[in-house]
N, C-alpha and C positions, 0 to 999 in steps of 0.2 A: 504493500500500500504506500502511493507516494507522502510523504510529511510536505504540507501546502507550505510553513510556516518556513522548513528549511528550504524547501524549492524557492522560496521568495527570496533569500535569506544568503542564497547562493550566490558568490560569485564565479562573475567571468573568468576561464582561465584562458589565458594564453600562451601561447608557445614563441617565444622573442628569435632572431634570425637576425645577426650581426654580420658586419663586412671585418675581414681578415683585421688581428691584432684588437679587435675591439674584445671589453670585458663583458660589455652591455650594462655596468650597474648603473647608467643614465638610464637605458630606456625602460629598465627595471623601474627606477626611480619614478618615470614616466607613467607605466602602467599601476603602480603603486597607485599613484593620485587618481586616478582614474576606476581606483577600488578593483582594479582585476587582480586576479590571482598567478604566477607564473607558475607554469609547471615545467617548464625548460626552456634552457637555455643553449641556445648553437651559434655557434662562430666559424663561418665558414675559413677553408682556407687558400678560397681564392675565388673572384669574380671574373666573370666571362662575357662574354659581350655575346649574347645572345638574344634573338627578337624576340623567343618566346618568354622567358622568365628571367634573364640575365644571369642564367649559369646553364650547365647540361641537363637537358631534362631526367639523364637518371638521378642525380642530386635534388634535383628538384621535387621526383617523385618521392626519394628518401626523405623528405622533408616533410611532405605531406603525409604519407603513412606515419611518420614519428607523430604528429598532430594529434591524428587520428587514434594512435597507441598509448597518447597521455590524455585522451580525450578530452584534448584544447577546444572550446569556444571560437578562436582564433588566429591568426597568425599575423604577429606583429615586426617588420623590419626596419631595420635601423638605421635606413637609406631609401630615397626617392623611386619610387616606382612609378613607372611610366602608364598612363592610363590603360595601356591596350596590355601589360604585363600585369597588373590588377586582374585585370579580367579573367587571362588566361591562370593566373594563380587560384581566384573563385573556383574557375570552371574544374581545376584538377585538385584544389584540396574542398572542396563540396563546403567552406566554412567560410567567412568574411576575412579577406585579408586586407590589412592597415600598414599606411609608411607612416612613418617619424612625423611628415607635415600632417595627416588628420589626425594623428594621438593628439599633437601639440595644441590641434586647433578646437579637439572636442574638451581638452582641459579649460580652455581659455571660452570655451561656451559654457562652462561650469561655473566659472567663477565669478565671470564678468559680472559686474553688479548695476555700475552707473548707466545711463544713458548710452556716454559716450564710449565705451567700452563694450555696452552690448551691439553698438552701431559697426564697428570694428572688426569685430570677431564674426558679425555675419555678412560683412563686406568680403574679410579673410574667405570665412565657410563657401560660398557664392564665387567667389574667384578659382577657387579649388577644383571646384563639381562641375565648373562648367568641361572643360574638356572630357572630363569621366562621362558626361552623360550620355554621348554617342554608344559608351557602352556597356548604358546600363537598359538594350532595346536591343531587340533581337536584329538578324539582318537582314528581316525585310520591316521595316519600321510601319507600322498604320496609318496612310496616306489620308490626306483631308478631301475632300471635295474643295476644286476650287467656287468662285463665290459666283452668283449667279451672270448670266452673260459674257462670265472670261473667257481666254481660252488655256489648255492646260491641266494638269493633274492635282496643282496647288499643293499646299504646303505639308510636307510627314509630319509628323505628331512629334517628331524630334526636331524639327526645325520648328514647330511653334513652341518648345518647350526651353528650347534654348534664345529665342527673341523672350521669351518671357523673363527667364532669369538676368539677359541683359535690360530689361527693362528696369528690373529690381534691383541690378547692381545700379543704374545708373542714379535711381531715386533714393537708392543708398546711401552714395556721396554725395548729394543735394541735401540729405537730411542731414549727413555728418560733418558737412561745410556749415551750418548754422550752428550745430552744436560746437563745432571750433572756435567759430567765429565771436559766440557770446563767452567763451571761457577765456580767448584772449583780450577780449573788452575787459574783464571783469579781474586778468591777471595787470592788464595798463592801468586798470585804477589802484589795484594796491600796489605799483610800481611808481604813482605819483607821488606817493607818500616813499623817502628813501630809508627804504628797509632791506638789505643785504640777504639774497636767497641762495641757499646752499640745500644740493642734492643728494640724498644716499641714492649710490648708484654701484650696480655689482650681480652677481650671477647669482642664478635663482638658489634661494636655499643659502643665500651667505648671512643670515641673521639682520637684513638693513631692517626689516619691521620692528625688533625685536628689538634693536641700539634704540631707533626711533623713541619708541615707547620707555625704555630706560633714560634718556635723555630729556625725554619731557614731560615724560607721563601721561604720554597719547593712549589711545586704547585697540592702535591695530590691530586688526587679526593676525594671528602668529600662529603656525603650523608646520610642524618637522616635513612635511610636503614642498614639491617644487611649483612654482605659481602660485602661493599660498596668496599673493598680493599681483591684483591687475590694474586697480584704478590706484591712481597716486591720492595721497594723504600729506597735507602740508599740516605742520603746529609750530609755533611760534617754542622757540630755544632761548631762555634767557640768560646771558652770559654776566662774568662779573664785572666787564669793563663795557658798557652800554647798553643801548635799549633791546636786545636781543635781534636774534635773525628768525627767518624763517626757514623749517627744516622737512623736505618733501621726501617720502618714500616714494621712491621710482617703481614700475615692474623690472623682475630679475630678468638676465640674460643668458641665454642658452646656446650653446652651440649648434649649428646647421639651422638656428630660425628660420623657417618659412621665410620667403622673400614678401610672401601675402601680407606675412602678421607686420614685418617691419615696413611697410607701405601704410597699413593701415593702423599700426601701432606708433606713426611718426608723431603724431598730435599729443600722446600720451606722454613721449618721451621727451616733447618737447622741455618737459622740466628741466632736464639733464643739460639741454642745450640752451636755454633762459639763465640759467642758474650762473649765480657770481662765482661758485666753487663748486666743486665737485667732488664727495667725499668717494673713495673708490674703495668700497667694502671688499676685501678678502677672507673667506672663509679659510684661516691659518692652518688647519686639525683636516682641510681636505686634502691629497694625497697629489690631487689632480688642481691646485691651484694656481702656479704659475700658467697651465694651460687655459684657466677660467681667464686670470686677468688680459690674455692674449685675447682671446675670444671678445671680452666689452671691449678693449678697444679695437678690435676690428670694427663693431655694430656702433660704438660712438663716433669712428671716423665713415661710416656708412653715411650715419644720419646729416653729418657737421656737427656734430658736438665737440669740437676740436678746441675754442678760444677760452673756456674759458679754465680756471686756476684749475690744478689736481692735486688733493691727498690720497695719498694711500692709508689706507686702515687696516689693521690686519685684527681681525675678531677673533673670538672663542681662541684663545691665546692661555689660558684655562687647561683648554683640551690638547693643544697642538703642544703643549709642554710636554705631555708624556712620549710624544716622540722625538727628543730634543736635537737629533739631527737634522730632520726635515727642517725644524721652526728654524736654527740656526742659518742652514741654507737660505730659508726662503729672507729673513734679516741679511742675510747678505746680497739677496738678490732687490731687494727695500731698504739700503740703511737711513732713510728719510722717514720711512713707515713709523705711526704711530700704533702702538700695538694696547690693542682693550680688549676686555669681554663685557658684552650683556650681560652675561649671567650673576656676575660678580662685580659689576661697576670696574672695575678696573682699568686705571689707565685716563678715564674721564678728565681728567682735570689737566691731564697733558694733551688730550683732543681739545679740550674749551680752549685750551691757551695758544692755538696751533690754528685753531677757527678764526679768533678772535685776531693772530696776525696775521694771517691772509687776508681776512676781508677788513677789517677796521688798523692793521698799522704795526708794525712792533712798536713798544712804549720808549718812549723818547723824553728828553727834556730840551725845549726849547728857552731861548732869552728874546722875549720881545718888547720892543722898543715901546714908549708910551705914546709917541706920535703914532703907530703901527695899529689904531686899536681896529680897525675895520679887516686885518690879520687875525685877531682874537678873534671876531665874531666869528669869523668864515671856519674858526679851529670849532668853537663850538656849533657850528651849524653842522659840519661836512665831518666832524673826526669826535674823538670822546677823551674830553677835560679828566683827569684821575685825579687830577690835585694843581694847585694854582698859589703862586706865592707875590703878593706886590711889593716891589719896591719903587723905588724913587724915580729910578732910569727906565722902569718900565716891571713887565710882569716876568715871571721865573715859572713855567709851566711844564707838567709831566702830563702827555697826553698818547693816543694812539693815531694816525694820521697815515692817507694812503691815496692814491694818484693821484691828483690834481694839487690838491691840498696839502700832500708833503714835498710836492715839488717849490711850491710856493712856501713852504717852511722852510727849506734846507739852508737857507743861506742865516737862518737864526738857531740851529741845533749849537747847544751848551757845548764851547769850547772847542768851537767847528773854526778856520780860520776859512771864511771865504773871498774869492776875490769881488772884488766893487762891481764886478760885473754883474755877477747873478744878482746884488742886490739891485741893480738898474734893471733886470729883466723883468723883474716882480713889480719894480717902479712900472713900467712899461704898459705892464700886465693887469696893473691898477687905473692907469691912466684910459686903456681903449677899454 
């Protein structure tokens, strides 16, 4: 007698199919989030250029009986498959077979939460299917009648199906152009106000949600899953030397991204590329992390997210101690890296101090003049006053100060000998 409760209750299993040298524990990790179950794992050891399945079809049959012998649900690979090779994979293992681009993009239909994120992912979904759909209809497709007085056989039910999904991708990006368009209105107003924004930015699964919420007390969701976060989350970060910044959880980054998701994922990541700095989260305790950092900046220089400042962060430093060759290594391949954990706050107060001189200044003391006072205001408009002393000749100030407004400081730093010059340029510079 079947149990309805565990039948429910069941998951998917799949059987995973890597390309030569791979481990698979990404697309493990993939299927994880996706609630399936893996019941094996293979790694081929070598691909072929073949029309029908992109190896020999006795391998391929191997592949499929093994399916069939863990009685896999599925079969999942770890590399792009061409739509006519989908097919032929269906038609010889009798079970749905998935590449890397629809696991990634059925995660990313899971999670998506906002608006513009669910706009995205079925921009993604729709972009995908469309080439597949030719073969998902047999080979004589169900032909229409054409329309009264034409002449002609008129349109297959595959060619009306595919003008239909172009018509939806097209009203897709109509909708998702308004939905941009009012997010970056609404990012240029709190950009009139100058407030300094810095991104967590890093590969999926590196802890940025989790710093996030240790650093400000946000309440992201946080999940030992990959994608756990798809829509960005800004909270304001209050530092000890000024009015604080603003601090945005990006989505993570993965290697082999869909070309789909980062097209239609450009809007979301804009943060990364807006942003005055860029925190670049490194998951320390992962094995495979110099290859992760490799990989965002590949997808930041895709996007342009190139200009602006970068930290390195190396997280869960915690965990990555017990392997203390690796950690070492990878501080040698970082010796700029600032190292912390979530879990343990650690390290914090050397990331605030590392924040706070990238984007507001290293602390300095300036001597400015008492004729100079319209220099003071511009210190406290544009930079952050920490202490101020007056004397007779003028004021004696320890502040933070950074482009514009420390170049127009420099020629008053305490004990600085400048020439007459740069003081004429600041004259100059006051005058127009």
């Amino acid at each position: 007698m079947i149990n309805i409760e565990e039948e429910q209750n069941r998951r998917t299993k799949c059987l995973l199919v890597g390309e030569p040298g791979n481990n698979l524990a990404e697309l493990k990790g993939l299927a994880d989030t996706l609630g399936m179950e893996t019941v094996e794992k293979l790694t081929l050891t070598r691909l072929e250029v073949q029309p029908a399945y992109g190896m020999g079809k006795g391998k391929a049959q191997e592949i499929a009986d093994l399916a069939r012998e863990k009685e896999a649900d599925c079969i999942i690979f770890d590399f792009d498959l061409a739509p006519s090779k989908q097919r032929n994979w269906e038609k010889l293992a009798k079970i749905p077979c998935l590449d890397r681009q629809e696991v990634i993009i059925r995660i990313f239909a899971q999670r998506a939460q906002t608006k513009e994120a669910v706009l995205q992912v079925e921009l993604a979904r729709l972009t995908y299917s469309l080439p597949r759909l030719a073969h998902s209809y047999g080979d004589m497709a169900r032909q229409r009648g054409g329309s009264y007085g034409s002449k002609g056989a008129g349109e297959t039910q595959l060619e009306l199906d595919q003008r239909n999904i172009r018509e939806i991708i097209f009203r897709t990006k109509k909708e998702l152009e308004k939905v941009v368009r009012t997010r970056e209105t609404q990012r240029k107003k709190r950009g009139s106000i100058p407030v300094p924004e810095c991104a967590l930015i890093g590969y999926t699964n590196a802890g940025k949600s989790s710093l996030l919420n240790a650093l400000t007390g946000a309440d992201a969701f946080v999940e030992d899953k990959l994608f756990a976060t798809l829509d960005p989350l800004t909270r304001k970060l209050k530092l000890k030397d000024g009015n604080g910044i603003l601090l945005t959880d990006t989505v993570g980054f993965i290697s082999n991204l869909p070309h789909s998701l980062i097209d239609a994922f450009k809007s979301t990541l804009s943060a990364a590329k807006n942003a005055d700095l860029q925190l670049l989260v490194i998951d320390s305790s992962d094995p495979n992390a110099l290859s992760q950092y490799n990989t965002v900046c590949a997808v930041l220089d895709e996007i342009g997210a190139t200009n602006s400042k970068r930290v390195i962060v190396l997280n869960k430093c915690d965990v990555s101690k017990e392997n203390a060759a690796d950690f070492a290594a990878l501080n040698l391949q970082f010796p700029d890296a600032v190292c912390v954990s979530a879990k343990t706050h650690f390290g914090f107060e050397a990331l605030a101090e590392r924040i706070s001189e990238e984007l507001l200044g290293e602390v300095r003391t300036f001597e400015i003049p008492a004729e100079k006072s319209a220099l003071l205001q511009n210190l406290r408009t544009n930079g952050v006053i920490i202490d101020e002393k007056w004397k007779d000749a003028g004021v004696l100030v320890k502040a933070r100060a950074a482009g514009k407004t420390l170049s127009l400081m420099k020629p008053y730093l305490k004990g600085l000998k400048q020439p007459l010059k740069e003081k004429n340029a600041y004259e100059e510079n006051q005058n127009s």
